[in-house]
C-alpha positions as CSV (number, residue, x, y, z in Angstrom):
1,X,0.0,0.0,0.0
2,X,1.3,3.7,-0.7
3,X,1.8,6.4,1.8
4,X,-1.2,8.1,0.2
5,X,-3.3,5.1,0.1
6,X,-2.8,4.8,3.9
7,X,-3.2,8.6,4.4
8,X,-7.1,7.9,2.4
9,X,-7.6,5.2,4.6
10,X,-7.1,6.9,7.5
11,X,-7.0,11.1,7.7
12,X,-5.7,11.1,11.4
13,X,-3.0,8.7,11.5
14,X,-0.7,11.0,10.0
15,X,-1.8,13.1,12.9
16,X,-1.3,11.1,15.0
17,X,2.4,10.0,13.7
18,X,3.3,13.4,14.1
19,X,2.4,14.3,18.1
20,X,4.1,10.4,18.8
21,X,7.2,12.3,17.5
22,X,9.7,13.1,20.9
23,X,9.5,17.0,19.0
24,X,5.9,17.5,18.8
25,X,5.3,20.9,19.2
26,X,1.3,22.3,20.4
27,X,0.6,23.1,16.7
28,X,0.7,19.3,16.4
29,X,-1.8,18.4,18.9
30,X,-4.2,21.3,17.8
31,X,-4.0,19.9,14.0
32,X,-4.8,16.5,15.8
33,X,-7.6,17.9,17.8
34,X,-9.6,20.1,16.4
35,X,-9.3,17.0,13.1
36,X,-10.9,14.5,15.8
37,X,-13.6,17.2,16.7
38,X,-14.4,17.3,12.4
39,X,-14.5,13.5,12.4
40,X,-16.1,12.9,15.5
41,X,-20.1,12.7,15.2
42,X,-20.8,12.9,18.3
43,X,-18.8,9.7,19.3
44,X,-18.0,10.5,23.0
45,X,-14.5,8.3,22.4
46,X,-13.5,11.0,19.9
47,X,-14.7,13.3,21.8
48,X,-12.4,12.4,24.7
49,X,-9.4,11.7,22.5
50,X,-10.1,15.6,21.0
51,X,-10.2,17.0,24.1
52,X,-7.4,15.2,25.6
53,X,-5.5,16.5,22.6
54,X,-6.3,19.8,22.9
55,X,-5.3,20.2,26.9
56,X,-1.8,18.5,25.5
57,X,-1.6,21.7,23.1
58,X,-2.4,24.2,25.7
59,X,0.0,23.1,27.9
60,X,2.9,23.1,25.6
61,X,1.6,26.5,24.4
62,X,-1.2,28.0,25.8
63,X,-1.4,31.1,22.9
64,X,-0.6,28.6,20.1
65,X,-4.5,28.9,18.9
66,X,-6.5,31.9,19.5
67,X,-9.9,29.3,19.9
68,X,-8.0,27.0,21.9
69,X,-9.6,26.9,25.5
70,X,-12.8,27.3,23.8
71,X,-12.7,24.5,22.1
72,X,-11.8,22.6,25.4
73,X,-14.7,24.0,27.2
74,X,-16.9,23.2,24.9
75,X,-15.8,19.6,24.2
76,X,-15.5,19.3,28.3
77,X,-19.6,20.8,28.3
78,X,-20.5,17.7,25.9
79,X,-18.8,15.1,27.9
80,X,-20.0,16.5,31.1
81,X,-16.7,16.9,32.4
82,X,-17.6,19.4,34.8
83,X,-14.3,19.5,36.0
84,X,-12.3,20.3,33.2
85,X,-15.2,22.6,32.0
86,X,-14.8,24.3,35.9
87,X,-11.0,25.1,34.8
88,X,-11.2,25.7,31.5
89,X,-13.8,28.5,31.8
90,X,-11.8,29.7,34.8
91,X,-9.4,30.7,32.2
92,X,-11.2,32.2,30.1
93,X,-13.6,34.7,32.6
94,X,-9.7,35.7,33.7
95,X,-9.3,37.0,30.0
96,X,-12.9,37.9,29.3
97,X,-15.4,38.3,32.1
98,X,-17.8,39.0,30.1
99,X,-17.4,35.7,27.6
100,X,-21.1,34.7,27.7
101,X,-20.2,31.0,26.2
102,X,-17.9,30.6,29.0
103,X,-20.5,31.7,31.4
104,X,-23.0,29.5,30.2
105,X,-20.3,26.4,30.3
106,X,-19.5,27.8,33.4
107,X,-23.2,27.4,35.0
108,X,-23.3,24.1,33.8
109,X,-20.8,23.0,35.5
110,X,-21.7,24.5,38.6
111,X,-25.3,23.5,38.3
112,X,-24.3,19.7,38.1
113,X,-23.0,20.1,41.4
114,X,-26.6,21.4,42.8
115,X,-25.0,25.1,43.6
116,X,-28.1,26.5,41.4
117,X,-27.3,29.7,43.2
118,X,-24.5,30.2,41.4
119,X,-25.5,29.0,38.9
120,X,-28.4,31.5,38.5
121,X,-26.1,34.3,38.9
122,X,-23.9,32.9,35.8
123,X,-26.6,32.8,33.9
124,X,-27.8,36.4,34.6
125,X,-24.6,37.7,33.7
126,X,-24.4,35.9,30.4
127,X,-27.7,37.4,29.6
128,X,-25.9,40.6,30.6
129,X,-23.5,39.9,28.4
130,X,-25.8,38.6,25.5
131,X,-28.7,40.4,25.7
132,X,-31.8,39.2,23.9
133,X,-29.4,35.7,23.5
134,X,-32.4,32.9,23.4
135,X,-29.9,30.2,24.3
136,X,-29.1,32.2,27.4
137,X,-32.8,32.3,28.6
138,X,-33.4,28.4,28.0
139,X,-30.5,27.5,29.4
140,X,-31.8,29.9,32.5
141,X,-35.4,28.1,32.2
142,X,-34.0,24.6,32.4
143,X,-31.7,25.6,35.7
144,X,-34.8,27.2,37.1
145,X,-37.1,23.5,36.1
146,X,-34.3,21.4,37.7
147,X,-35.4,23.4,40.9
148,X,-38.9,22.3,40.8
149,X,-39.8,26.1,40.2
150,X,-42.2,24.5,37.2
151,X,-43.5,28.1,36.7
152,X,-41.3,30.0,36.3
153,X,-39.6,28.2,33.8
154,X,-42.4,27.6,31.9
155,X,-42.9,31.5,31.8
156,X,-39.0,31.9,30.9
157,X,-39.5,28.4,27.6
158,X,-42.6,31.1,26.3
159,X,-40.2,34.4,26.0
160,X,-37.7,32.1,24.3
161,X,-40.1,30.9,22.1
162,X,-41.4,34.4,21.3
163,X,-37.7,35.3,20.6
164,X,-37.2,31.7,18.4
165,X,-40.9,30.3,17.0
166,X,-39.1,27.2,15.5
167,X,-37.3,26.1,18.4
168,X,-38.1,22.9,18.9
169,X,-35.8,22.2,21.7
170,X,-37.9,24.6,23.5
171,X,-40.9,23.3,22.6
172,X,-40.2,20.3,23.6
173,X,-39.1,21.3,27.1
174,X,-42.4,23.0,27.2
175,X,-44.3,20.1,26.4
176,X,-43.0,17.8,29.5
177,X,-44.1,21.0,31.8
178,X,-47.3,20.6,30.2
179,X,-47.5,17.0,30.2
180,X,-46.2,17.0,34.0
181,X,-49.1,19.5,35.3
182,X,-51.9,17.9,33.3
183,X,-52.6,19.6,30.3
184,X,-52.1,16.8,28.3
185,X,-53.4,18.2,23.9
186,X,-51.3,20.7,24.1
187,X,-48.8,19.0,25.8
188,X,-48.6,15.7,23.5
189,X,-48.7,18.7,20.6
190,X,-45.3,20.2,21.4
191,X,-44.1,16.9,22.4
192,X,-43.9,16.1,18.6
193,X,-41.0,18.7,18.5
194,X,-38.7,15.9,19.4
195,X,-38.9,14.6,15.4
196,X,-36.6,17.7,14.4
197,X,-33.8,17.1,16.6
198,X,-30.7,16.3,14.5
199,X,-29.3,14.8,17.2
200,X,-32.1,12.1,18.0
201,X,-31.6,9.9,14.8
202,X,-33.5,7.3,14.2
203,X,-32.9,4.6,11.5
204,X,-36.3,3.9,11.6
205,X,-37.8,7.1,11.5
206,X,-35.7,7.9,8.9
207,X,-36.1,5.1,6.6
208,X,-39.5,5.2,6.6
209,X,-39.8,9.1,6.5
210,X,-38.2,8.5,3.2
211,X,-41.2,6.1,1.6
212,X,-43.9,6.8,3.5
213,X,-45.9,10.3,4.7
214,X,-46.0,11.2,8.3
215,X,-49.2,9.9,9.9
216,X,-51.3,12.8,11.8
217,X,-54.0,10.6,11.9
218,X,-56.2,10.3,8.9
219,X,-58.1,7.4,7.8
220,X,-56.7,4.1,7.8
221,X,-59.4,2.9,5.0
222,X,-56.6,0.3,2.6
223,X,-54.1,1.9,3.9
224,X,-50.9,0.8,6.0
225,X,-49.6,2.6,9.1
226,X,-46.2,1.2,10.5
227,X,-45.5,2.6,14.2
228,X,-42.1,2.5,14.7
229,X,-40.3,2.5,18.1
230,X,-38.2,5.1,19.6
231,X,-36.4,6.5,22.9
232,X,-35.9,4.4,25.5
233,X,-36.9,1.3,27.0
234,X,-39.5,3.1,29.7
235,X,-40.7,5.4,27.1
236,X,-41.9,2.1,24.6
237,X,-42.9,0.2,27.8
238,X,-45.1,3.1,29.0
239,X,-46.4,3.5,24.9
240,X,-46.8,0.3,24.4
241,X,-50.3,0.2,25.8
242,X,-52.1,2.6,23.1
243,X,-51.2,0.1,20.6
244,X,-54.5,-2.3,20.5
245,X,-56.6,0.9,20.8
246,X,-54.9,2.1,17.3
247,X,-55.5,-1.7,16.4
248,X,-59.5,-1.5,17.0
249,X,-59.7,2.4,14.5
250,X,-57.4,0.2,11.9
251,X,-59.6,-2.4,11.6
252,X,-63.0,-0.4,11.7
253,X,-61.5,1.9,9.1
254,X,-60.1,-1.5,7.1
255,X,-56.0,-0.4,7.6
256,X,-53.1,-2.3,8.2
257,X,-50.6,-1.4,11.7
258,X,-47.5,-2.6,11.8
259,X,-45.3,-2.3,14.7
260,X,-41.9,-2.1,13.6
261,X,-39.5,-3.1,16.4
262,X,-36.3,-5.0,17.2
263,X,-35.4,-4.4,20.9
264,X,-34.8,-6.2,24.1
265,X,-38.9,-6.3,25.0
266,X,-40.1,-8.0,21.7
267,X,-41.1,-10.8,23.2
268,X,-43.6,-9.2,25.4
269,X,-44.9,-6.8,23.3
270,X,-45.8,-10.0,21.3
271,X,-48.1,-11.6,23.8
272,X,-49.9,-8.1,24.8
273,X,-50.8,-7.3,20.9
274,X,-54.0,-8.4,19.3
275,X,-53.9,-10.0,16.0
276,X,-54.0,-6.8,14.0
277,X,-50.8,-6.1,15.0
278,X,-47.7,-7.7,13.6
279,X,-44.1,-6.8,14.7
280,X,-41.3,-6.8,12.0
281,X,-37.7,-6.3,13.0
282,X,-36.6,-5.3,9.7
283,X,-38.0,-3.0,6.9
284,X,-40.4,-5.4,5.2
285,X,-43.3,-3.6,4.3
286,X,-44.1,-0.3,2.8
287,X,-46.2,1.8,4.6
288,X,-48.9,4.9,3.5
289,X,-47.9,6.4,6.9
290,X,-45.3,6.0,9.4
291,X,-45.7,7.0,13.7
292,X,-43.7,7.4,16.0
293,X,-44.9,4.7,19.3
294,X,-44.6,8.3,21.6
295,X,-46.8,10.0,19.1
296,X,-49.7,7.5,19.6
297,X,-51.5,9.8,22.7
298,X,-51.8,13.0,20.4
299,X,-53.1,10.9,17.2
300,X,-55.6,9.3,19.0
301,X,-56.6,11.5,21.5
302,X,-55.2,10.3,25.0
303,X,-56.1,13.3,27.0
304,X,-57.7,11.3,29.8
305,X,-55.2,9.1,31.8
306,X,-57.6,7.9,34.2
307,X,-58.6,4.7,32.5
308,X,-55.4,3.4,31.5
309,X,-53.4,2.5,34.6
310,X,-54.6,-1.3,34.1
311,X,-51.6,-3.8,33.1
312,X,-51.2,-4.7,30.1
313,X,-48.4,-7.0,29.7
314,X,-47.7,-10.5,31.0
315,X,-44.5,-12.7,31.7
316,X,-44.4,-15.4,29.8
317,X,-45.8,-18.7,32.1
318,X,-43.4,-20.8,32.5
319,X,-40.4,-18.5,32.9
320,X,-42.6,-17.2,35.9
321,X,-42.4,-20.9,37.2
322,X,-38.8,-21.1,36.6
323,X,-37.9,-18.0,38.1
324,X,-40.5,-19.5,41.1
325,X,-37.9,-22.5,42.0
326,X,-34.8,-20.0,41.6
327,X,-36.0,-17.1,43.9
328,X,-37.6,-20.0,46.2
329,X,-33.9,-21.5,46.4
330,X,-32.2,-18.1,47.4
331,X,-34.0,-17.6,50.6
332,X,-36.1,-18.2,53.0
333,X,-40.0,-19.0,52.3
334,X,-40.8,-16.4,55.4
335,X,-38.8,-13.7,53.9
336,X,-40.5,-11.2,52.2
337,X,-39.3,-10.7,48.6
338,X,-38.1,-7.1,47.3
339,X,-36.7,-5.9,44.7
340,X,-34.5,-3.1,44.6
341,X,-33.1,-1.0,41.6
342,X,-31.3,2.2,42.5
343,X,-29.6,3.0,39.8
344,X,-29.8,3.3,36.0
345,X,-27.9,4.0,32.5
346,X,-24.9,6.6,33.4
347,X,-25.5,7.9,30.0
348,X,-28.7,9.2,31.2
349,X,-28.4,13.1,31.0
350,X,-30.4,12.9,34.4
351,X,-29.2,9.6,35.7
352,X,-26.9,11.4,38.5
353,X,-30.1,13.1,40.2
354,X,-32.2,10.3,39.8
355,X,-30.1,7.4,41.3
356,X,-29.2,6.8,45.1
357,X,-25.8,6.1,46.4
358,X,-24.9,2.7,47.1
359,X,-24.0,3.7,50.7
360,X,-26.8,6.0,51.0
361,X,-29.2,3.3,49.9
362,X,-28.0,0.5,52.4
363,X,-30.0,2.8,54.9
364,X,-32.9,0.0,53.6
365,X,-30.8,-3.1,53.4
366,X,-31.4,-4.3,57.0
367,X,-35.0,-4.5,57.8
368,X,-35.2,-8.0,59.1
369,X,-37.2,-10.6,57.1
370,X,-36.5,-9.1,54.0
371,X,-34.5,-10.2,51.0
372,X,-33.5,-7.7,48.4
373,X,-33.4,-9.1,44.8
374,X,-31.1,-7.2,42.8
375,X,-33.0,-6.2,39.3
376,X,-30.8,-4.3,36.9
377,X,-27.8,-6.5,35.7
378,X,-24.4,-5.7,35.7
379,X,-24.3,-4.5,39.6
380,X,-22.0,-7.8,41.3
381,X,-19.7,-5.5,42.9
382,X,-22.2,-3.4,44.5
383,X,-24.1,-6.4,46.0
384,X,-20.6,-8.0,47.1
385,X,-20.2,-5.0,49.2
386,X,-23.5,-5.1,50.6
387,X,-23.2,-8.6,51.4
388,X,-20.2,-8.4,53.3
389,X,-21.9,-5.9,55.7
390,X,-24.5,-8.3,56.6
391,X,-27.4,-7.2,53.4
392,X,-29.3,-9.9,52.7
393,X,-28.8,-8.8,49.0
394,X,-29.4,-11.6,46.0
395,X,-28.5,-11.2,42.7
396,X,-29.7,-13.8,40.0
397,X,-29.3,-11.6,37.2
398,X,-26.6,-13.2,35.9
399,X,-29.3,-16.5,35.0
400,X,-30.9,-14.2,32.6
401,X,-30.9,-15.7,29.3
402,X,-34.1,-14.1,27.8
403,X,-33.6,-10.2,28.4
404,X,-36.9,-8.1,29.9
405,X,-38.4,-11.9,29.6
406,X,-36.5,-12.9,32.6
407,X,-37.2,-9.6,34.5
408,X,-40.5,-9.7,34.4
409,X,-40.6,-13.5,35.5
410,X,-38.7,-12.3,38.4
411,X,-40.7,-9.3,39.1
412,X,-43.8,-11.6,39.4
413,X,-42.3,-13.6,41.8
414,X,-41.9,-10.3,43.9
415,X,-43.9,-9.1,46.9
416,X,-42.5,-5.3,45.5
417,X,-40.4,-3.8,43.9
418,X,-38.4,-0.7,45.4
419,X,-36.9,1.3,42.7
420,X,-35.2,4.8,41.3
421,X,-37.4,6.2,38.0
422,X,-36.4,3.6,35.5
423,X,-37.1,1.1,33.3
424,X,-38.0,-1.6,35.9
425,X,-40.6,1.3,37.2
426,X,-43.0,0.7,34.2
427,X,-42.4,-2.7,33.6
428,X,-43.0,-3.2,36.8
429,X,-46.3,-0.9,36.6
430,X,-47.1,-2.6,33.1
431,X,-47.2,-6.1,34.5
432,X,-49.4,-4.9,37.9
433,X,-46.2,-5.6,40.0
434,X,-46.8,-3.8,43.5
435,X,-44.3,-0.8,42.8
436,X,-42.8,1.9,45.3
437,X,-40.9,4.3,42.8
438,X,-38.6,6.7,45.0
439,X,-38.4,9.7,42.8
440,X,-36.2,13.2,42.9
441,X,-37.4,16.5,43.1
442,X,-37.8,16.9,39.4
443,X,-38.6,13.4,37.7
444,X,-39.7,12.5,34.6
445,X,-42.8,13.9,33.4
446,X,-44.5,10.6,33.5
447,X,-44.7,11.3,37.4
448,X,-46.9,14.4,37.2
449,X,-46.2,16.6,40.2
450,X,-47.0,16.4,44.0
451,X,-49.2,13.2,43.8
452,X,-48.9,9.8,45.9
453,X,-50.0,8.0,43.0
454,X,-50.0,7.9,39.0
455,X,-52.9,7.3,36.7
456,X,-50.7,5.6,34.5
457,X,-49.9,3.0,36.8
458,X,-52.4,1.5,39.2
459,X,-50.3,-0.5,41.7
460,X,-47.1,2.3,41.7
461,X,-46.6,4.6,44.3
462,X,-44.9,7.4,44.7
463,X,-42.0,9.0,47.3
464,X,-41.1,12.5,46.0
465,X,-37.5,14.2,47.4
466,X,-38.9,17.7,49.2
467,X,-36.3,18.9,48.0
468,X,-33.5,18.5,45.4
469,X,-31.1,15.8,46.6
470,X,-33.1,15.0,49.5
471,X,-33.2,11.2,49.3
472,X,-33.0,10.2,53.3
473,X,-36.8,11.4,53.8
474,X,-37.6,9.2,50.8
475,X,-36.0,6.2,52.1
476,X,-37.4,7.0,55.8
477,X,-40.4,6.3,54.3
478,X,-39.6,3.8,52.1
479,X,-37.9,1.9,55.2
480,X,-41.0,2.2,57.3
481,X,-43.1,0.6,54.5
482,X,-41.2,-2.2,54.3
483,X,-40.9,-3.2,57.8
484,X,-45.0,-2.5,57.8
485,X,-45.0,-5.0,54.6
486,X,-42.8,-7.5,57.0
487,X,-45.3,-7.0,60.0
C-alpha cells in the first residue's frame, strides 16, 4: 500500500504519527484535535481523545491557537466533564469576564454540582452579556425547572419561544411542563417537537420518512400505518399500551398497523398485541404512513389518563415458574421478597439526580425478614459490598438468558419492587407488580407533580424528594413501609 493510500484510509494517523514524535510541538496536537472534533459525530470516544489533545496543546503553548480553551470547554460541556469545563472557563472569565459561552459552560458546570445559586447568577450575567441571547434564557429556564420552580420556567420556555418560533428544543421542554401539570393536547402537541432534533436519529424514523408520509392521523381505510419504536426502553414500555386501541380504529376503518421493532422487549410486546398487530424487525413492508410509538397519545386523543393505569403486559408462564424454584432456592420461604433498583444508565443526561448512592441506599438493606433481589444486571460488585456488611442482597441476574423476559418472570415472583425512575418502574407498573418508585425532586414527566400515586400505573406509588437531593426522607419512608409489609 502507498503512503497516500494509507493517508485515504485513515485522515488522522498521519496526525497522529506526528504528536508520537519526541519533537511535537502544540501546533501538532491542535492539528490533531480540532481534526478529531471534524471527524467525531458525536462519538463520545472522539470526543475524549479531541479533548485530551487539545489540553496536551495548551499546555505546551497555551497562545498557540486563539480558539483553543474554547474549544476545550466546549468539548468538556459535551462530555460532562464538569471539572475540566470548571477550569477551563476559569481561564477564560480571567481573559474575558464578560465571555457569555464561557459563562453558560461555566453554569453548567456548577449546576451539576446542585449550587443553582450560582449558577443562576452565571446565567444572569451571560444574559448581561448577550442580551436578547435565546440560548441564554433556555439554558436559564432549564436551571430554574431542575429546581422544581415549574413556573417560572415555563414563563422563561414562552419568552424564548417568542424570541425563536421554530425552536423545537424549546418546545419540547415545554411540552414535558405541560404534560407534567396535566394539560395533556397541548402537551402531546409540542411533544412532537422531538422529530426535528438532528441529534435524536432514528434509523427507523428515517427510513421510513423516506417512503412513506407522516401519519397525523387520517383514515386508515386500505391503507398501511407502520408505528415505529423510539427512545428508551421506559418510554416504549409506558407507549406500548395505546397500541390495540390504534389496532380496534385500523380495523373499523379497514388499515393495516404494523409495529416495527427490534429491541430487548419484543417478546412481550408479542403476547400483549392483538392479531391486528404484527411486529417486524426489519423494513419489510411499505407503509402509506409511518408514527412514532410516543406519538400515539396525540393521534388518538389520549387526553384522559384515568382509565389506562390497568396492566397490560404479562410474563411469559413458564419462565414465571422457573424464576419460582430460583427465587424460592435463594432464601427463606418467610422472607419477604423485594426488589431493589437504585440506579440506571450513566448515559442518562439525568441519571446522576435520579439514582441513590450505594452507601446511602444500604439505609434499607437491614430491615429484618427481608430479602433484596437485585434487578438491573451488571451491579455484582455493589451487592458483594452489601453482602459483606450483613445485606441480605441476592442477585440472579446473571441467570438471565431471555432479556426483559426474565425480568419480568422475576418481578412476578416479587412481593414489591423498590426502585429509582427507570425502566423496571414501568415494567414493573405494566405487568401490575406492586411498585414503590422513590423519585427526585424533578422526575420525569411521567410522574406528574406532588401526587402519591400515577394514573398511568395502578399499583405504583410514589415518594417524592422535598427537595432537590433530599433522598434520606424518601428512604425514611420507604424503610417504614417495608418493615409494615414484613409485620
Amino acid at each position: 500500500m502507498r503512503d497516500n493510500d494509507l493517508t485515504m484510509a485513515d485522515p488522522l494517523e498521519p496526525l497522529r504519527a506526528r504528536t508520537a514524535l519526541p519533537d511535537a510541538v502544540a501546533a501538532d496536537w491542535v492539528a490533531l484535535g480540532n481534526a478529531l472534533l471534524h471527524h467525531a459525530n458525536g462519538d463520545r470516544a472522539g470526543l475524549r481523545e479531541a479533548v485530551d489533545a487539545l489540553v496536551r496543546a495548551y499546555r505546551l503553548d497555551a497562545n498557540c491557537d486563539p480558539r483553543l480553551l474554547h474549544n476545550v470547554a466546549q468539548t468538556a460541556f459535551i462530555l460532562r466533564d464538569w471539572p475540566l469545563v470548571e477550569s477551563s472557563t476559569a481561564l477564560l472569565l480571567t481573559r474575558d469576564a464578560n465571555d457569555a459561552n464561557a459563562l453558560v459552560w461555566r453554569a453548567a458546570a456548577v449546576e451539576a454540582r446542585d449550587d443553582f445559586a450560582e449558577a443562576q447568577r452565571l446565567l444572569h450575567e451571560a444574559a448581561r452579556a448577550a442580551p436578547g441571547n435565546h440560548i441564554v434564557l433556555h439554558k436559564l429556564a432549564l436551571c430554574i425547572k431542575e429546581q422544581g420552580r415549574f413556573g417560572e420556567a415555563e414563563a422563561l420556555l414562552h419568552r424564548v419561544l417568542e424570541m425563536t418560533p421554530n425552536n423545537a428544543h424549546a418546545l419540547f421542554d415545554l411540552s414535558e411542563l405541560e404534560v407534567r401539570a396535566g394539560r395533556y393536547a397541548q402537551g402531546w402537541l409540542d411533544y412532537e417537537a422531538r422529530v426535528a432534533f438532528a441529534h435524536d436519529a432514528n434509523a427507523a424514523k428515517d427510513a421510513l420518512a423516506a417512503i412513506s408520509a407522516n401519519w397525523r392521523g387520517e383514515s386508515l381505510t386500505g391503507k398501511t400505518l407502520v408505528v415505529y419504536g423510539e427512545q428508551g426502553n421506559g418510554d416504549c414500555l409506558w407507549a406500548v399500551r395505546f397500541l390495540p386501541l390504534l389496532a380496534e380504529r385500523a380495523q373499523r376503518e379497514g388499515g393495516r398497523v404494523v409495529f416495527g421493532y427490534a429491541g430487548a422487549m419484543q417478546q412481550l410486546f408479542e403476547r400483549m398485541l392483538p392479531d391486528g398487530i404484527a411486529i417486524e424487525t426489519s423494513l419489510r413492508t411499505k407503509p402509506d404512513f409511518h408514527c412514532g410509538l410516543m406519538s400515539l397519545p396525540l393521534r388518538l386523543g389520549i387526553n384522559d389518563p384515568s382509565t389506562w393505569g390497568r396492566p397490560y403486559l404479562s410474563a411469559d408462564p413458564a419462565r414465571v415458574e422457573l424464576w419460582r424454584e430460583r427465587v424460592s432456592a435463594a432464601t427463606a420461604a418467610e422472607n419477604r421478597k423485594v426488589g431493589i433498583v437504585w440506579n440506571g444508565n450513566p448515559d442518562h443526561i439525568r441519571d446522576r439526580r435520579r439514582s441513590i448512592g450505594a452507601h446511602e441506599f444500604a439505609r434499607l438493606l437491614d430491615v429484618p425478614g427481608v430479602s433484596f433481589f437485585a434487578v438491573s444486571p451488571g451491579r455484582e460488585q455493589t451487592v458483594g459490598q452489601w453482602r459483606s456488611q450483613g445485606g441480605d442482597v441476592i442477585d440472579l441476574t446473571p441467570q438471565f438468558e431471555a432479556g426483559f423476559d426474565d425480568v419480568a418472570a422475576l418481578l412476578m415472583n416479587l412481593d414489591v419492587l423498590v426502585t429509582i425512575d427507570s425502566g423496571p418502574a414501568h415494567l414493573a407498573g405494566a405487568l401490575g407488580v406492586p411498585t414503590w418508585l422513590m423519585l427526585d425532586r424533578v422526575s420525569a414527566w411521567f410522574w406528574g407533580d406532588e401526587t402519591e400515586r400515577t394514573p398511568w400505573y395502578q399499583t405504583a406509588e410514589l415518594f417524592r424528594q422535598p427537595s432537590v437531593g433530599a433522598w434520606r426522607p424518601v428512604l425514611e419512608q420507604v424503610r417504614a413501609r417495608l418493615e409494615a409489609l414484613v409485620a
